[in-house]
PLY file of the C-alpha trace (Angstrom):
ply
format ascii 1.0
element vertex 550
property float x
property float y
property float z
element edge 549
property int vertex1
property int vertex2
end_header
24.07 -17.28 0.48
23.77 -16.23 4.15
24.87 -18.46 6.61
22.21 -19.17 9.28
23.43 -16.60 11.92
23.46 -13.72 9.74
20.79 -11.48 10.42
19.28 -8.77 8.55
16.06 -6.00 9.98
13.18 -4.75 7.97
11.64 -1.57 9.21
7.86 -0.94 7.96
6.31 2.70 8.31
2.64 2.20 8.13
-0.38 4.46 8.70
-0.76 3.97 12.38
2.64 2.33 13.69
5.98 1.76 12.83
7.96 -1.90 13.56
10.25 -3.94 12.97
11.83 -7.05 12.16
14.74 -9.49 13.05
15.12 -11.59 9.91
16.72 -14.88 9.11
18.98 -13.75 5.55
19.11 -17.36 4.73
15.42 -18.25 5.14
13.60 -14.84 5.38
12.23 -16.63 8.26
10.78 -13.69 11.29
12.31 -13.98 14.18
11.16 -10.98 15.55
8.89 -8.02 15.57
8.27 -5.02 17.67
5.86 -2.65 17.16
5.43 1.23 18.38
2.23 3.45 17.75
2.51 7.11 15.35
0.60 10.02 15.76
-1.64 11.28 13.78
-3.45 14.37 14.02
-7.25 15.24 11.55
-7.53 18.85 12.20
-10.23 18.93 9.51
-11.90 16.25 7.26
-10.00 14.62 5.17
-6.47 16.28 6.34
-4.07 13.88 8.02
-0.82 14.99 9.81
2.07 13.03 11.23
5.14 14.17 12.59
9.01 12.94 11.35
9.76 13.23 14.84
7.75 10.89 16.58
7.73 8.30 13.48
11.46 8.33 14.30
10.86 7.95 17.65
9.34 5.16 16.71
11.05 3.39 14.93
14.32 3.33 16.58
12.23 1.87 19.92
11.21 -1.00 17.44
14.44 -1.86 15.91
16.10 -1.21 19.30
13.34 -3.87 20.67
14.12 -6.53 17.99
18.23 -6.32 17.85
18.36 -6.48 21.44
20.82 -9.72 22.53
21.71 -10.16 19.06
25.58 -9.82 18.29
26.18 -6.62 16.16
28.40 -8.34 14.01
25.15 -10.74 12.92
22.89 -7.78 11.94
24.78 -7.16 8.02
21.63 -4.61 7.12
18.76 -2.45 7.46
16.48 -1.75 4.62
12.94 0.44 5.43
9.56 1.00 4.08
7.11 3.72 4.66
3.99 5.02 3.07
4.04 7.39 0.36
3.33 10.25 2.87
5.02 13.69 1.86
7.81 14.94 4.71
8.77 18.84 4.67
12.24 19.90 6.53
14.08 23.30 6.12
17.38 23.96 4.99
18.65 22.48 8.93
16.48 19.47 8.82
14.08 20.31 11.27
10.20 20.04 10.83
8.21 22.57 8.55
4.69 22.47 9.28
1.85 21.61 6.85
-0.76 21.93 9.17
-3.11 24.53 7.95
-3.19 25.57 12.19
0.98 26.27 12.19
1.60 23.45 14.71
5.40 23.09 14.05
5.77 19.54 14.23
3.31 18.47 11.71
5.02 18.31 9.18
3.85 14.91 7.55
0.80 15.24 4.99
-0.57 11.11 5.28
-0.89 9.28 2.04
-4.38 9.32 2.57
-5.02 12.85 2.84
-7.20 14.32 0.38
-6.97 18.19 1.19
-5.63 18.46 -2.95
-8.58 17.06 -4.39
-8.48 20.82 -6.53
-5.68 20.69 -7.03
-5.67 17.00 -8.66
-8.17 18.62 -10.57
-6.58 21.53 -12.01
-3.34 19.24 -12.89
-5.75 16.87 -14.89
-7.69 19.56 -16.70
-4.13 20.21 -18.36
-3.68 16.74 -19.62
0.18 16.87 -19.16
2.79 13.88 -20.81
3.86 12.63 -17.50
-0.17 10.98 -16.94
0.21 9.01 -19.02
2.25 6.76 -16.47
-0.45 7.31 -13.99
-3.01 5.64 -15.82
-4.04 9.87 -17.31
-5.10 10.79 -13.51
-3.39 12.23 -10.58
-4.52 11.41 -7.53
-4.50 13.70 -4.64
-2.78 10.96 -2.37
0.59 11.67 -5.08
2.97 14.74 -4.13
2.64 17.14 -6.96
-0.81 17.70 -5.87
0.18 18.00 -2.19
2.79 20.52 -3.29
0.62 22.67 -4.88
-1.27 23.00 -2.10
1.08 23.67 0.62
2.55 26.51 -2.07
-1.10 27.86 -2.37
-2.65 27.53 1.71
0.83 28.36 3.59
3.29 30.19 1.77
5.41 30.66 4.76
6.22 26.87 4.80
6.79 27.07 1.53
9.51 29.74 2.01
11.23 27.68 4.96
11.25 24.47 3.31
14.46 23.28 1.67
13.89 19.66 1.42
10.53 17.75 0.10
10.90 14.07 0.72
8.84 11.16 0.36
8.74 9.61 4.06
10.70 6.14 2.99
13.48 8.59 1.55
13.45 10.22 5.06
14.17 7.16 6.69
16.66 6.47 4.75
17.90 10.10 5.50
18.38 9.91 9.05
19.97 6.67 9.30
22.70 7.68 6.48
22.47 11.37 6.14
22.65 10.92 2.15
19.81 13.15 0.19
19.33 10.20 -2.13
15.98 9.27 -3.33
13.89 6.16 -4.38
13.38 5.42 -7.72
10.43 3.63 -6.21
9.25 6.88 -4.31
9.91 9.26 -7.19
8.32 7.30 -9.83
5.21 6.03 -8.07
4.24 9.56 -7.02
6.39 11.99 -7.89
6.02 11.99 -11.69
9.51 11.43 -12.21
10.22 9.35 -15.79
12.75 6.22 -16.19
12.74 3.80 -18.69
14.81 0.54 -19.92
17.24 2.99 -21.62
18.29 5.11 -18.36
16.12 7.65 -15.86
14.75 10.36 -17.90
14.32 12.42 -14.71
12.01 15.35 -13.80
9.93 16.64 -16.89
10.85 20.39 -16.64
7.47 21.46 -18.86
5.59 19.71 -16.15
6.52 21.38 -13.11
6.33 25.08 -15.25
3.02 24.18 -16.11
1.30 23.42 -12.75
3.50 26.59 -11.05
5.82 24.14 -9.62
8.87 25.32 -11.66
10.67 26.83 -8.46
11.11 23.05 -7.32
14.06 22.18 -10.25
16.18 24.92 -9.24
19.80 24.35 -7.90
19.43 20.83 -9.50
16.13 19.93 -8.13
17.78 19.46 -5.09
14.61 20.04 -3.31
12.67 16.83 -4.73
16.41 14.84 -5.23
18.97 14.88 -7.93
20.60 11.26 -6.86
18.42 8.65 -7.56
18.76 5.03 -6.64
17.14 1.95 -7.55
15.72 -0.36 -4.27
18.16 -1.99 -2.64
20.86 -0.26 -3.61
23.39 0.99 -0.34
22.96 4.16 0.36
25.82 6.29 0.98
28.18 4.77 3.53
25.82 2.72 5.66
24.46 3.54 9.07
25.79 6.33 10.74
27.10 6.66 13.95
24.28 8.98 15.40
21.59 6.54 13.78
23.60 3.63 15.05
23.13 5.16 18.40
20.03 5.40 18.15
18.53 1.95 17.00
21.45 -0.04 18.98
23.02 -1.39 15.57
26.72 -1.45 14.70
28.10 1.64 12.67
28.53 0.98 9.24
25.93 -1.21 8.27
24.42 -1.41 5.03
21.47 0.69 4.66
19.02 -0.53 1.68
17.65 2.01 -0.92
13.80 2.30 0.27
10.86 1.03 -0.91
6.71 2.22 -0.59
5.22 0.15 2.33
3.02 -1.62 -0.74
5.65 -2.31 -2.89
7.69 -3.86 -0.02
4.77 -6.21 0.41
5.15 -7.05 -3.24
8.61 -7.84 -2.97
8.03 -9.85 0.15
5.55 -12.01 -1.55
5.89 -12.25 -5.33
8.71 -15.09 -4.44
6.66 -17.45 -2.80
6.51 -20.97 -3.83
3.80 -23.30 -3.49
2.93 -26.74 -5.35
1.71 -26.72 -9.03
1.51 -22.46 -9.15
4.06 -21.26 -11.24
6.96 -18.71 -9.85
6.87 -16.62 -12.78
6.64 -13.10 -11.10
4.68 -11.86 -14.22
1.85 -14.62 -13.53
1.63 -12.97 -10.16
-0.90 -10.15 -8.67
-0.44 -9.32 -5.78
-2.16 -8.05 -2.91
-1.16 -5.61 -0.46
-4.06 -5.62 2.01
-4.35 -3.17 5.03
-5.87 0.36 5.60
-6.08 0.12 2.16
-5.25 -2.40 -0.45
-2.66 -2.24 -3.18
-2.72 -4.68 -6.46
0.73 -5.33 -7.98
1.32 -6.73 -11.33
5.13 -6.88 -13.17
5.10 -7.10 -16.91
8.10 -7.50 -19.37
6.70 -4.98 -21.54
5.51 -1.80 -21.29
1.42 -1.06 -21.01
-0.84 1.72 -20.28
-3.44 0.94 -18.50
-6.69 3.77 -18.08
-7.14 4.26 -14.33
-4.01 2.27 -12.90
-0.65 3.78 -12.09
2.09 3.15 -13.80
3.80 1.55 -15.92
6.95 1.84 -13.27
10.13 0.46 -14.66
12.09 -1.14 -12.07
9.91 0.44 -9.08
9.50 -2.78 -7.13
11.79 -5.50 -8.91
14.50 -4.72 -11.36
13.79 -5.06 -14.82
10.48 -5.24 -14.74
7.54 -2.44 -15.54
5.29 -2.28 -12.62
1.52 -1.91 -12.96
-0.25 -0.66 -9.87
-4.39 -0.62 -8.71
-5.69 0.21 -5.87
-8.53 0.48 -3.46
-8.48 3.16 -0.50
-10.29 1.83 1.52
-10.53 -1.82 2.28
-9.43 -3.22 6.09
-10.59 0.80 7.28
-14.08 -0.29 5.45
-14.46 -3.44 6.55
-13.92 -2.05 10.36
-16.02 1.26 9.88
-18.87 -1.52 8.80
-18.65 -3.93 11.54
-17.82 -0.48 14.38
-20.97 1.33 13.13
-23.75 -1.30 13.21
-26.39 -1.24 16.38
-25.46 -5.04 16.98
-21.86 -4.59 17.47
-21.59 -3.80 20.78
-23.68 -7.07 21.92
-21.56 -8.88 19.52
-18.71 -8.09 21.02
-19.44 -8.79 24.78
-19.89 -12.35 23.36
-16.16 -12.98 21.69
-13.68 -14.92 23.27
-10.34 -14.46 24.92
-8.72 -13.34 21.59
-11.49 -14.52 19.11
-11.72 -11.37 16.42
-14.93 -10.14 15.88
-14.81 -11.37 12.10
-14.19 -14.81 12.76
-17.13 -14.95 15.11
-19.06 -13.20 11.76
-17.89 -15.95 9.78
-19.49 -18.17 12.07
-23.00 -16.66 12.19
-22.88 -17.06 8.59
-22.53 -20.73 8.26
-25.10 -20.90 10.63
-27.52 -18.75 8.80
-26.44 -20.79 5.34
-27.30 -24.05 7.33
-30.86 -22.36 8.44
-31.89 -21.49 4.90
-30.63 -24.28 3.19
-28.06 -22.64 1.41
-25.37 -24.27 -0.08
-22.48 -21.46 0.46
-22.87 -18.19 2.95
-22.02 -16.16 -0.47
-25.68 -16.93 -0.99
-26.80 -14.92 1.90
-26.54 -11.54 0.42
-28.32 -11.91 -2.75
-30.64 -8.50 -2.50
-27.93 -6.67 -0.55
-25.14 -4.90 -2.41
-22.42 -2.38 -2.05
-20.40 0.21 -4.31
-17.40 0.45 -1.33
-15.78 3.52 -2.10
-16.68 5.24 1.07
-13.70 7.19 0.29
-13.02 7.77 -3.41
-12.32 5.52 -5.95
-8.55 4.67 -7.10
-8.29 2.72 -9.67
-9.48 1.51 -12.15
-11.93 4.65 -12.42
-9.69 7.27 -10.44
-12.34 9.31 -9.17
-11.92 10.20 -5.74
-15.25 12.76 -5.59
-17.01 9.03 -5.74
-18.92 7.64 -2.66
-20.32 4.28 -0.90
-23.63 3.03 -1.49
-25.19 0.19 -0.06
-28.72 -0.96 -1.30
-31.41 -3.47 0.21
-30.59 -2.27 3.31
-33.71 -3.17 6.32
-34.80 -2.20 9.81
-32.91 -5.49 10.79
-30.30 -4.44 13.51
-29.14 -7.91 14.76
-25.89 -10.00 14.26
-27.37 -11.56 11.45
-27.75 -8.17 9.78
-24.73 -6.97 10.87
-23.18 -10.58 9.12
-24.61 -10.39 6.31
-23.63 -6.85 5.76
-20.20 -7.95 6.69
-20.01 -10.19 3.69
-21.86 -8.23 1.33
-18.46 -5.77 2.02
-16.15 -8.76 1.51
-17.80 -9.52 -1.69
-17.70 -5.68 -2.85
-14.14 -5.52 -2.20
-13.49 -8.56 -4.56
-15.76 -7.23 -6.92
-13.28 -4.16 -7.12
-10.20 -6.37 -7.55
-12.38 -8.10 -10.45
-12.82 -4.00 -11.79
-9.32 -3.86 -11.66
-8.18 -7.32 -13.15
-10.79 -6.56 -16.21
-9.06 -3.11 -16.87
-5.37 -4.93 -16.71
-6.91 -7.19 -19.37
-8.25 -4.72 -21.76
-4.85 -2.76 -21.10
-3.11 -5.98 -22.80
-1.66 -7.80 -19.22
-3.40 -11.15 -19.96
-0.88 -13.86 -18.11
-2.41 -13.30 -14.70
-2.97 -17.23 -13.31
-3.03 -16.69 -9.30
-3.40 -13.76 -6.70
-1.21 -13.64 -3.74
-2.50 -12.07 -0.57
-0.87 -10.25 2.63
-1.58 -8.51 5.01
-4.43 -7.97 7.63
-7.43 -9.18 5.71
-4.88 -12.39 3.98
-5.73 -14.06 7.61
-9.68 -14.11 7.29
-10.46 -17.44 5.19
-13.89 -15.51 4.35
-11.87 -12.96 2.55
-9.86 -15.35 0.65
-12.28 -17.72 -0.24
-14.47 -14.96 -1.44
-11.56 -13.47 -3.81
-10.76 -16.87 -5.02
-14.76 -17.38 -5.88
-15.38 -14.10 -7.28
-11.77 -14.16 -9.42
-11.96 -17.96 -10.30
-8.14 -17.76 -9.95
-6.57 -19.82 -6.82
-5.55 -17.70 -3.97
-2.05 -17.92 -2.39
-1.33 -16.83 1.06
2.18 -16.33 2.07
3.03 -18.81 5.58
5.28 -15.90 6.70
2.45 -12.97 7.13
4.49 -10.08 7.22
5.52 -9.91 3.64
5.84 -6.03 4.08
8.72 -6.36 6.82
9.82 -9.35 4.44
10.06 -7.09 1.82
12.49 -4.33 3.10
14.79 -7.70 4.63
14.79 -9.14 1.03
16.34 -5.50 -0.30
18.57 -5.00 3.52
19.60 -8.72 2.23
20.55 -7.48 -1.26
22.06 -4.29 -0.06
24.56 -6.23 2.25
25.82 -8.37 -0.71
24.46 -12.05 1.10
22.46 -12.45 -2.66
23.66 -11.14 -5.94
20.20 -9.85 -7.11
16.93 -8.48 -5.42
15.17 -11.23 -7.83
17.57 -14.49 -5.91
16.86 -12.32 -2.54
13.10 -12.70 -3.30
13.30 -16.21 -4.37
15.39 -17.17 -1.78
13.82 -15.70 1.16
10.21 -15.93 -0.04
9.38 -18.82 2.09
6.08 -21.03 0.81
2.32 -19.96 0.62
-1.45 -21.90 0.97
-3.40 -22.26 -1.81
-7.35 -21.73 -1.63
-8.48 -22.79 -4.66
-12.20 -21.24 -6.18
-14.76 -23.52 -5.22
-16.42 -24.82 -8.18
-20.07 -24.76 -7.67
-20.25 -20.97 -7.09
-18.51 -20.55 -9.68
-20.84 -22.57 -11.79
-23.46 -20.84 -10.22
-22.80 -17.40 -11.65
-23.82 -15.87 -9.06
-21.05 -13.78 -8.61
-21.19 -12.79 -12.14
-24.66 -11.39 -11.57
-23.78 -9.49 -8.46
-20.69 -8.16 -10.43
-23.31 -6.99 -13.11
-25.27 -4.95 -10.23
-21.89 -3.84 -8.83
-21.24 -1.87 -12.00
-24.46 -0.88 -12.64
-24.03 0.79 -8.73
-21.73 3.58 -10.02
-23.32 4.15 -13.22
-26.37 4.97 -11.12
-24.22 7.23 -8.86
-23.06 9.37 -11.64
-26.76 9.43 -13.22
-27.82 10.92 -9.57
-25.06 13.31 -9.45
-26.52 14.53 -13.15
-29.65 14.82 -11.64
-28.78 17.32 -9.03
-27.07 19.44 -10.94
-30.11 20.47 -13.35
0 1
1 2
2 3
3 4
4 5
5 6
6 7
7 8
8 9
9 10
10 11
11 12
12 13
13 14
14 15
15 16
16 17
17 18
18 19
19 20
20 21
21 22
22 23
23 24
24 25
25 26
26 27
27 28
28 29
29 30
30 31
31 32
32 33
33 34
34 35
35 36
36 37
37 38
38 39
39 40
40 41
41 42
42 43
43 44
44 45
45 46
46 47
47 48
48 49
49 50
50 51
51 52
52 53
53 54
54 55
55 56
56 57
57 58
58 59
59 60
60 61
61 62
62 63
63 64
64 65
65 66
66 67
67 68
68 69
69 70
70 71
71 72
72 73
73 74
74 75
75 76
76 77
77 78
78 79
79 80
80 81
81 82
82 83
83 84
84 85
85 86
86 87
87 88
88 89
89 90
90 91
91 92
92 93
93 94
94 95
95 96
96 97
97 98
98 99
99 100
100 101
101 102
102 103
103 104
104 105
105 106
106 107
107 108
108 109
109 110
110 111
111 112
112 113
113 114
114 115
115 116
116 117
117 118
118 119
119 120
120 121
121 122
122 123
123 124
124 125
125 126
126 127
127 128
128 129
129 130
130 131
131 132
132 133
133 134
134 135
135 136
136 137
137 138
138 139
139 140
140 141
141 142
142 143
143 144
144 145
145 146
146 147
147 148
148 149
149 150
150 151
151 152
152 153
153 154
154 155
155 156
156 157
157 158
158 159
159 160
160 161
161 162
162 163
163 164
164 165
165 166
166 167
167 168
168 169
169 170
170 171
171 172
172 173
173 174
174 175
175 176
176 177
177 178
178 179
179 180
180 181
181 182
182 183
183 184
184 185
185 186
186 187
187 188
188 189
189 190
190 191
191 192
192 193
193 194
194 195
195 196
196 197
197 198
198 199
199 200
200 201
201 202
202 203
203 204
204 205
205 206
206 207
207 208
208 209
209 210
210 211
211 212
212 213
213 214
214 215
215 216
216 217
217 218
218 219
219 220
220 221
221 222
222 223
223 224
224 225
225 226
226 227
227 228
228 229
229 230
230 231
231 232
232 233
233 234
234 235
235 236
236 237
237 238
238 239
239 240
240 241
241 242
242 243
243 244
244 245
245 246
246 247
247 248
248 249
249 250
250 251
251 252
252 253
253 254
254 255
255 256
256 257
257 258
258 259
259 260
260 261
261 262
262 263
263 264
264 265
265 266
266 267
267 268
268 269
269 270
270 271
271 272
272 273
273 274
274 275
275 276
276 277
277 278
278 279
279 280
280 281
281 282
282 283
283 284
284 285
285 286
286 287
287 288
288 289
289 290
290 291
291 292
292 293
293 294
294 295
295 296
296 297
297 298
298 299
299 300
300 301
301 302
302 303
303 304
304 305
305 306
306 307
307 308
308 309
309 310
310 311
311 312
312 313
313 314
314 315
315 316
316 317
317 318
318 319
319 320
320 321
321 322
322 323
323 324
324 325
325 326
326 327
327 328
328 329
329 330
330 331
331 332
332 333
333 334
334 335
335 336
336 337
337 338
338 339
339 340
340 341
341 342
342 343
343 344
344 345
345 346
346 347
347 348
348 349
349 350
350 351
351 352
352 353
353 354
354 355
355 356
356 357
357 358
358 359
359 360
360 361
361 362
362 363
363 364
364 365
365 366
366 367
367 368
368 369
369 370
370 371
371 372
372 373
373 374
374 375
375 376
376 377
377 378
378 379
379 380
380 381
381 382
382 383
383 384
384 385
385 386
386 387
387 388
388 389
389 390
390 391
391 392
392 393
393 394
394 395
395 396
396 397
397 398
398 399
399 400
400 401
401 402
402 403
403 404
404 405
405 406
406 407
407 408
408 409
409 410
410 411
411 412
412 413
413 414
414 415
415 416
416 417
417 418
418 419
419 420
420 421
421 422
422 423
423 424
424 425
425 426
426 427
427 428
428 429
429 430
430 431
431 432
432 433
433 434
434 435
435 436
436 437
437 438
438 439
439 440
440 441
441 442
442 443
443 444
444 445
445 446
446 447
447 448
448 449
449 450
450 451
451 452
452 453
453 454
454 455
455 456
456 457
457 458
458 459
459 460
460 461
461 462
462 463
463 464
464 465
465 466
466 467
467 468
468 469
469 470
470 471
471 472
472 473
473 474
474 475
475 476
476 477
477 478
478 479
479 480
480 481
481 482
482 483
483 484
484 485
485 486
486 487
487 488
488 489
489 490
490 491
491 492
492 493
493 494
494 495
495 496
496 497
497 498
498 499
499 500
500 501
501 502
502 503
503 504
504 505
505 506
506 507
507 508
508 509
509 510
510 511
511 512
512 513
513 514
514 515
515 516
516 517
517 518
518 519
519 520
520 521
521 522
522 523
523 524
524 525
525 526
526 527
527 528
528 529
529 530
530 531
531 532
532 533
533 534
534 535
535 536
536 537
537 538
538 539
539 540
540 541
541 542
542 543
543 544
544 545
545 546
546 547
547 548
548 549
């Protein structure tokens, strides 16, 4: 147990900024945070670029920020989080470019990129083993597919690069200079195989059959040979160039990384809060940001159609990880509110800090109140959405699939843009409820509440919606930045102040709100009903796409 002066930082790598925390190892408690912008360059659609450079930039300003005035000797570890972007170096470390234009320091293809979709595709159309632990589908926002692509489109990157990396694995890179890898990176998107009995490693077959082969020579020491579970210290803690750089003591313990999503889940599955049990397997979790991630731990092993995984030990030990997903959620929710007529007129009303959804939320109690409605979910009963503007995830993993919106009007006032606000809200829970059904067919039956973080966690509209449209109570976290949480929790771990992640987690997991569903829309059914259309939404889409190609 940490003593109250012991401090520990989280770094977080997200899609548009990296930052950092100063974190109480006793209580998990945020002191601190800093935060610092990343680039990103779209030099066609769907292709995003980042560089290692400036994300490092980055995040030593943060850290640097937050450990400022704080005794070295109080700071015991560092542990980091990123998203599961692909990073390219050459045999000296320095940037490879996957930018289809040659600008050398691109060399970060985004998570969400989705320049692979083909060759997804052709990796699917041979049904290899190794799907079977993505729920049978690659997605184009895993590596393999990425890989293929850079080998196909720029074969001269291909010839300089010496070291493939998953960008949490970088970070862990520069501040240690050790090659080791994730077990969270490399299983989650990587295809790499562990089990209860030991880590199977790379599937040899797979990588020969997709013309990837070239990848396990010299020991795959390309895609990583030494493979660590989260948490774990990495080589012999914080150098003293990285030191240097963030303004932390030599030496340090430097935690085995962790996917920006699954630090969130380790962040929140330990919080406590009156009459919800603290089982972690009763738990799912939600990641919510850009997009959203949905986090369920099982003892046992299933295989569930559409969702990846099962991932043993990929976010806690001991414990097979299932993972859904939805691409685009917070990025939907703003493209909605950004691209109606009323929104600029909207927001020359808000007040000094008011966010333009909570002023939303307003206009629709008002407009319940006008029509006599008993909840605002009532509002949008001939208006409905199929949100994947940008693909679906899971539990269909199609990414070719697209948004649809229907009972749309020439109405182009707040109260349109409102309604159409929450007729995205309730879309979005309708997915969760898409994926929830396919956990349950899939055999994970002991889900009994949802925990929520991130951007969206801190709109009561959202919640309240979920905990409607799920009839499960909600639980947000009173610390909101699980994610930085998360990577403390396993900096906490690595430093040996707890003798598990799972006491870590407990231990620094602080205590959550609970919204509970509220009974009489449940009763109503109403959700159920707009769930039925919501389904119906994307058979229709596929029946269209039929239809055009007679």
């Amino acid at each position: 147990m940490a003593n109250k002066d012991v401090f520990v930082i989280g770094v977080d790598v997200g899609t548009g900024s990296a930052r950092a925390a100063l974190v109480s190892a006793s209580s998990g408690h945020v002191r601190r945070v800093a935060v610092r912008e990343t680039k990103t360059w779209t030099p066609r659609p769907e292709y995003f670029q980042q560089s290692t450079e400036n994300i490092w930039g980055a995040v030593c300003a943060a850290v640097k920020e937050v450990a400022q005035d704080v005794p070295g000797e109080n700071i015991r570890g560092i542990g980091f989080d990123a998203t599961c972007s692909l990073a390219v170096l050459d045999q000296n470390h320095l940037p490879v470019t996957v930018s289809p234009f040659g600008e050398s320091d691109q060399n970060v293809i985004l998570w969400m990129d989705h320049r692979s979709n083909s060759e997804a595709a052709f990796i699917n159309s041979l049904k290899p083993k190794v799907l079977k632990y993505v729920g049978g589908t690659i997605s184009p926002e895993m590596q393999t597919p990425k890989l293929l692509w850079l080998k196909k489109n720029i074969p001269q990157s291909w010839k300089s690069a010496y070291h493939f990396m998953d960008l949490p694995d970088f970070l862990t890179w520069k501040a240690t200079g050790s090659h080791s890898r994730s077990l969270c990176s490399l299983v989650c998107k990587w295809t790499y195989i562990a089990s209860e009995k030991n880590k199977e490693g790379w599937d040899e077959n797979y990588f020969k059959s997709i013309g990837l082969e070239d990848l396990l020579e010299n020991n795959s020491a390309k895609i990583g040979n030494e493979v660590l579970d989260p948490g774990t210290p990495v080589g012999k803690g914080l150098s003293d160039d990285a030191a240097a750089q963030l303004g932390l003591k030599p030496g340090i313990k430097v935690a085995t990384s962790i996917i920006d999503a699954h630090a969130g889940g380790v962040g929140l599955m330990g919080c406590n809060a009156e009459k919800i049990s603290t089982d972690f397997t009763s738990r799912l979790a939600l990641i919510s940001g850009t997009s959203t991630c949905h986090m369920v731990l099982s003892n046992n092993i299933h295989f569930v159609d559409g969702l990846w995984g099962p991932y043993w030990s990929a976010m806690v030990p001991n414990l097979w990880l299932t993972e859904g997903g939805q691409t685009c959620t917070g990025h939907l929710v703003d493209h909605i509110i950004n691209t109606h007529p009323a929104t600029s007129l909207v927001k020359s009303k808000l007040g000094a800090n008011e966010h333009i959804q909570h002023y939303l939320n307003g206009v629709l109690e008002e407009l319940a109140k006008q029509k006599n409605l008993s909840n605002t979910s009532f509002l949008t009963k001939h208006l409905h959405m199929w949100p994947d503007f940008h693909g679906n995830r899971s539990p269909l993993a199609d990414p070719t699939l697209l948004g649809m919106v229907s009972g749309i009007t020439l109405a182009k006032d707040e109260e349109s843009l409102a309604i159409l606000y929450l007729t995205t809200i309730q879309a979005l829970a309708y997915g969760t409820k898409h994926i929830i059904n396919a956990l349950v067919e899939g055999g994970i039956t002991n889900i009994q509440s949802v925990l929520l973080c991130g951007g969206l966690s801190r709109n009561p509209l959202f919640v309240q919606v979920h905990a409607d449209v799920l009839g499960l109570p909600v639980l947000c976290a009173r610390e909101p930045e699980s994610v930085l949480l998360g990577s403390a929790v396993l900096a906490a771990y690595s430093a040996g102040i707890y003798s598990s992640v799972g006491e870590a987690m407990i231990a620094m997991g602080g205590f959550a709100d609970v919204v509970t569903p509220n009974e009489k829309v449940v009763d109503s059914r109403y959700h159920d009903k707009k769930f039925e259309v919501f389904m119906k939404m994307v058979k229709d889409q596929k029946e269209y796409r039929d239809i055009m190609e007679l």
